[in-house]
C-alpha positions as CSV (number, residue, x, y, z in Angstrom):
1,X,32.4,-16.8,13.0
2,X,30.0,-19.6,12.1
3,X,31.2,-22.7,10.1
4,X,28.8,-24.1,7.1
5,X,29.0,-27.6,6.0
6,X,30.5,-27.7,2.6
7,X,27.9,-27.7,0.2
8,X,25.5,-25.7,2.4
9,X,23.9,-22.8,0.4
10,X,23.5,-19.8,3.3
11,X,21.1,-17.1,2.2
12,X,21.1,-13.0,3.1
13,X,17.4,-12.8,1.4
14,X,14.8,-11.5,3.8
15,X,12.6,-13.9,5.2
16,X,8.9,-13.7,2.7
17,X,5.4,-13.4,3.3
18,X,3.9,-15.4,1.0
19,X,0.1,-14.4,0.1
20,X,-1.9,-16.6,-1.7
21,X,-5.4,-15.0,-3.2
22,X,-7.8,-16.9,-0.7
23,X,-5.6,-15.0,1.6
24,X,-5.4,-12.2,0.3
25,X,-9.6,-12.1,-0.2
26,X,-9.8,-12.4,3.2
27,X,-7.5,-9.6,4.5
28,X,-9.5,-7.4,1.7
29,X,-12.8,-8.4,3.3
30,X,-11.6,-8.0,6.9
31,X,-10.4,-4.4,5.7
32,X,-13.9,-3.6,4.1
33,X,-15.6,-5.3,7.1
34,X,-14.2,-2.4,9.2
35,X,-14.9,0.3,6.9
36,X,-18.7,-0.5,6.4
37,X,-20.6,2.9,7.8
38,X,-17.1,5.0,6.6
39,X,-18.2,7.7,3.9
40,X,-15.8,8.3,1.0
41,X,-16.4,10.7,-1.9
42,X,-13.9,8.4,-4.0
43,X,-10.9,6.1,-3.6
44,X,-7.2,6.8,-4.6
45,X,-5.4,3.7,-6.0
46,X,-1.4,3.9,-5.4
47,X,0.2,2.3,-8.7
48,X,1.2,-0.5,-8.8
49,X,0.6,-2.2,-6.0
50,X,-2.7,-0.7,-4.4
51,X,-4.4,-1.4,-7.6
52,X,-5.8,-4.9,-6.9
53,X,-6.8,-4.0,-3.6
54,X,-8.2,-1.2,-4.3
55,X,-10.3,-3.0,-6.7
56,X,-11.3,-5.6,-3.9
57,X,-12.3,-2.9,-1.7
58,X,-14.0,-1.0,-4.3
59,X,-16.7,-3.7,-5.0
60,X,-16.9,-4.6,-1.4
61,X,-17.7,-0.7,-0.2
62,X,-19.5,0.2,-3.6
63,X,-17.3,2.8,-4.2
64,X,-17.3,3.6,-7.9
65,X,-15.3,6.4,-8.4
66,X,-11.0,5.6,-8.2
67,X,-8.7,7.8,-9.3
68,X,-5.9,7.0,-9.8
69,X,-1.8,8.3,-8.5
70,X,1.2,6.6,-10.4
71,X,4.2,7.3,-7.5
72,X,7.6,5.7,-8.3
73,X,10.0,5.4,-5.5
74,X,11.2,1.6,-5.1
75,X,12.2,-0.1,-8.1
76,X,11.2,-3.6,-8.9
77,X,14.3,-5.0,-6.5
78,X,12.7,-2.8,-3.7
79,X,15.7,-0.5,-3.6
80,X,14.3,3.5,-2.4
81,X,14.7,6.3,-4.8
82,X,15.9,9.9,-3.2
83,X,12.4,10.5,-3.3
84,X,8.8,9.8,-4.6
85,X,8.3,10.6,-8.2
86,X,4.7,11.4,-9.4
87,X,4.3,10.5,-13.0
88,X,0.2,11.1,-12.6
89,X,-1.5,12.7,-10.2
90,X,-5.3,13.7,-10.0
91,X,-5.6,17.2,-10.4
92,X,-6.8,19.4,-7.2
93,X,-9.9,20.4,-8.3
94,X,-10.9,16.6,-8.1
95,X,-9.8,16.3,-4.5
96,X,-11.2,19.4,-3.4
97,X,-13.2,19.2,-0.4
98,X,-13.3,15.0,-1.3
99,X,-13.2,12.5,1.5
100,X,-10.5,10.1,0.1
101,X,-9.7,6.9,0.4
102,X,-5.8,5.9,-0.1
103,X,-5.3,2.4,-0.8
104,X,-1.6,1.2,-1.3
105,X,-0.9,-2.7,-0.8
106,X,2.0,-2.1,1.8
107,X,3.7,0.6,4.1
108,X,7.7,0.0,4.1
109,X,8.8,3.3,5.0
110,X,5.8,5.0,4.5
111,X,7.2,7.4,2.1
112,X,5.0,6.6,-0.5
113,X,1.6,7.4,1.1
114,X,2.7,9.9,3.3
115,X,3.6,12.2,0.2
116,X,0.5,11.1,-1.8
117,X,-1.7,11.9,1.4
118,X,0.3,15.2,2.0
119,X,-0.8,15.9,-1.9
120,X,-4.2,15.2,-0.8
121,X,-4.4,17.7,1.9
122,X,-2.3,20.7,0.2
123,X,-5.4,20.1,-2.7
124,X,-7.9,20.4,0.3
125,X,-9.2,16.7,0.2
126,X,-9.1,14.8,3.5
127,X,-7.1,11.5,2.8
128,X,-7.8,8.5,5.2
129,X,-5.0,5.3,4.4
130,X,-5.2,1.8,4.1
131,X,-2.8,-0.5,3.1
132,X,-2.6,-4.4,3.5
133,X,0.6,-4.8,5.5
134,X,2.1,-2.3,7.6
135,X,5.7,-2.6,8.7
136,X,6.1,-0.5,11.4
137,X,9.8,-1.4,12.1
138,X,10.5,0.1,9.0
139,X,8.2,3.2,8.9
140,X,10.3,6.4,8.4
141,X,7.6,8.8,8.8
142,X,5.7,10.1,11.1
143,X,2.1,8.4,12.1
144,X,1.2,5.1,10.3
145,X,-1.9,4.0,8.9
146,X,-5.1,4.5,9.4
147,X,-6.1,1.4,8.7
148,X,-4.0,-2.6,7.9
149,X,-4.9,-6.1,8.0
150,X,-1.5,-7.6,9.0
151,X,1.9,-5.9,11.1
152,X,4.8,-7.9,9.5
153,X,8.4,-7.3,8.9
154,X,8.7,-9.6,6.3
155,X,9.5,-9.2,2.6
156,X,5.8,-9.4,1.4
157,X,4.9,-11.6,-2.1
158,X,1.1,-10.7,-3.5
159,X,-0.2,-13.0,-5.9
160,X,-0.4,-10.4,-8.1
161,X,3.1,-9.6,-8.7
162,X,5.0,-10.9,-11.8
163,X,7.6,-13.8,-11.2
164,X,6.3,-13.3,-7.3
């Protein structure tokens, strides 16, 4: 057993990742960077976290036409549900045949993506994946992105996130 001084405050929180926007503008552009000569029909914007970067990459690749898949699974704590909820989904016909870019800002367990990009493929659209950060310690699913700026294992705070 390890003894604290009195006094001493001893936290259980996950250690952070802190991103900053000058940060995370340069991840974004490292991402698009490695995408230049990729062709995608549109992009798919995971809510609510792949929005911003999917509106970074978006300018940077000149891809104009995002749709759009609401997916609930972690709360706002970052506790799992049983399983990914989808509260909007593009209909199949708009995938059909589409080359598909899926943009989420991180893969924890994967669970997420992996069912949006299995929704992809039952609708016949070909799905390619890019998140920011990739954890792969915690990945529950097979495979793992296609594409990431940054392995961590980290809690991860985007700027972009109320209270942080």
């Amino acid at each position: 057993m390890t003894a604290y001084p009195v006094g001493m405050a001893v936290s259980t929180a996950p250690e952070r990742d802190i991103v900053g926007w000058d940060e995370l503008d340069r991840l974004m552009g490292d991402l698009a960077e490695r995408l230049v000569g990729a062709k995608f029909d549109l992009m798919l914007a995971i809510t609510r976290g792949g929005l911003v970067p999917a509106g970074m990459l978006a300018y940077r690749l000149r891809i104009r036409n995002i749709l759009v898949a609401a997916v609930e699974f972690y709360d706002d704590a970052g506790h799992p549900g049983p399983r990914p909820t989808f509260l909007q989904f593009p209909a199949d016909p708009l995938l059909r045949g589409q080359r598909i870019l899926v943009v989420d800002e991180v893969w924890d367990s994967g669970t997420t993506i992996h069912a949006v990009t299995e929704r992809i493929r039952q609708a016949g659209g070909y799905p390619t994946t890019v998140v920011v950060h990739y954890k792969p310690l915690h990945s529950v699913v097979p495979g793992k992105p296609d594409l990431y700026a940054v392995t961590t294992d980290q809690w991860v705070v985007y700027p972009f996130k109320a209270g942080g």
